[in-house]
N, C-alpha and C positions, 0 to 999 in steps of 0.2 A: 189543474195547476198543481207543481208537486210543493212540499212543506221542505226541501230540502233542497240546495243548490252542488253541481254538479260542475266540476271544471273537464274540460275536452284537453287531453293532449298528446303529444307525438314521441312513441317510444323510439328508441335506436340499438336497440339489441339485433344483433346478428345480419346487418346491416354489410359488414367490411368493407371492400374496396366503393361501395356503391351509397356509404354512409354522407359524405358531402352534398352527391346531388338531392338522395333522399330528404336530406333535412333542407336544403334550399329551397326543392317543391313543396316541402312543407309549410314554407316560409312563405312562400306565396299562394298558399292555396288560405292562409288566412292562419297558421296553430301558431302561437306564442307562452305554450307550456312542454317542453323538453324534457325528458327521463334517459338518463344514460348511466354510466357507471364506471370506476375504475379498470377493473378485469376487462383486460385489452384481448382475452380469447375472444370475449363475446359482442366486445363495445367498444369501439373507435371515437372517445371521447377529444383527442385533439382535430379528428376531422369535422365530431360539432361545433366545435369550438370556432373553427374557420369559418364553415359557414354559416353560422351566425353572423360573426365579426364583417364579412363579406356583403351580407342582407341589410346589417342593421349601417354600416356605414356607409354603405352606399346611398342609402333611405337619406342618412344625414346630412351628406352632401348634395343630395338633390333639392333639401327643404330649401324652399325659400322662405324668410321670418314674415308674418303677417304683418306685426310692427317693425318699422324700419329699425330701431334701435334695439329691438328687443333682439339679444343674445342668445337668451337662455330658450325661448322658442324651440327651435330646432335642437340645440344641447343635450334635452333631457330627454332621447328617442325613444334609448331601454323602457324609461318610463313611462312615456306615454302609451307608450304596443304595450304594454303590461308583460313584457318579459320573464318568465318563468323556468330556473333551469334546476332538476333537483339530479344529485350522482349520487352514488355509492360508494361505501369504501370497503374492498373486500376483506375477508375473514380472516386473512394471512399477513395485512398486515396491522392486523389491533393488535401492536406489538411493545409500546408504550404509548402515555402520554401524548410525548414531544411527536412521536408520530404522526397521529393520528391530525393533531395540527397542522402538522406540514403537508399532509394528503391533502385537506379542505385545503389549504392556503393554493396549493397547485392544481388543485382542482377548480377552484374559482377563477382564478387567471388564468388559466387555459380556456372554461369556457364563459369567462363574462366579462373578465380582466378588459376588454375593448372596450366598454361601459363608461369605464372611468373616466377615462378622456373627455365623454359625453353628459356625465351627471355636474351638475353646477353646483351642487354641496362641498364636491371635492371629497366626497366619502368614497368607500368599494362599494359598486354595486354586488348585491351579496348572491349568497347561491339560495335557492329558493327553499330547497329541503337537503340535507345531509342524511343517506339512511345508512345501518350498516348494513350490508350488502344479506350476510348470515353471520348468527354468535358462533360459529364457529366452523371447520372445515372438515370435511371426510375425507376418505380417498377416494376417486373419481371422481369425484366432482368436478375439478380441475386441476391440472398439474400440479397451480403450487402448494395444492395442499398434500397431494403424496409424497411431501418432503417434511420432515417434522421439524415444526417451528413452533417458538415459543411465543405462546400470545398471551397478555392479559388474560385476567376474567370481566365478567361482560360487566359487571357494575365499574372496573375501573374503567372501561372501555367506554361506558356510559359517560364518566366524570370528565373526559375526553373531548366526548362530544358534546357538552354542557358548554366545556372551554368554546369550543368551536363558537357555538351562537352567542358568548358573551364577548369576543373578539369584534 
């Protein structure tokens, strides 16, 4: 028996046209921890997004409540699958702040925003990890970094993403 516990889960990198069904069979073969990312070269973060939304509502309309009155039974599906989705925000744009907010915020409602509807707090279901993708960008790496943009530096980038999980 090991001294350290260990979560299983299902990346979507380089996935592209074939990323929805991937993550649906994913979805049923039992994985409810998710890794994707903004950088749509590599990650088709609106097609996890779907089917997710596709799995997990469907699941909710099928529950029947065990207790006849009880609502909130079926409601809180995200939570009971133990729903796990962490993305990234790439390098090019920790560009402010106010950015860097609005990435997570879009990032969440693309892939968890279905949630909502379903949780009976009436809170956001949240994103499980925000990481940043890299502190910064080279050339080749990807397109948009062989275009010179201005980004933060990584401590205010960090104070960014401090906002993010106090939101």
């Amino acid at each position: 028996m090991n001294d350290f516990e260990v979560s299983v889960g299902f990346g979507t990198a380089g996935l592209q046209g074939a990323c929805f069904q991937a993550v649906t069979s994913a979805l049923k073969a039992g994985f409810r921890k998710f890794d994707t990312a903004e950088a749509s070269v590599w990650y088709d973060q609106p097609s996890v997004g779907k089917a997710l939304a596709a799995y997990f509502e469907s699941e909710i309309e099928d529950c029947q409540p065990i207790i006849k009155d009880d609502e909130g039974f079926c409601a809180d599906k995200c939570l009971s699958e133990d729903l796990r989705v962490s993305t990234k925000i790439p390098p090019w744009e920790l560009t402010s702040f106010e950015n860097i907010l609005e990435n997570a915020q879009e990032s969440r409602d693309v892939l968890v925003g279905f949630c909502d509807e379903s949780t009976m707090s009436g809170r956001q279901f949240p994103l499980d990890v925000y990481y940043i993708h890299a502190p910064e960008c080279w050339k080749g790496w990807h397109p948009q970094c062989d275009e010179d943009r201005l980004t933060i530096p990584l401590d205010e980038a960090w104070l960014g993403m401090e906002a993010v999980v106090a939101q």
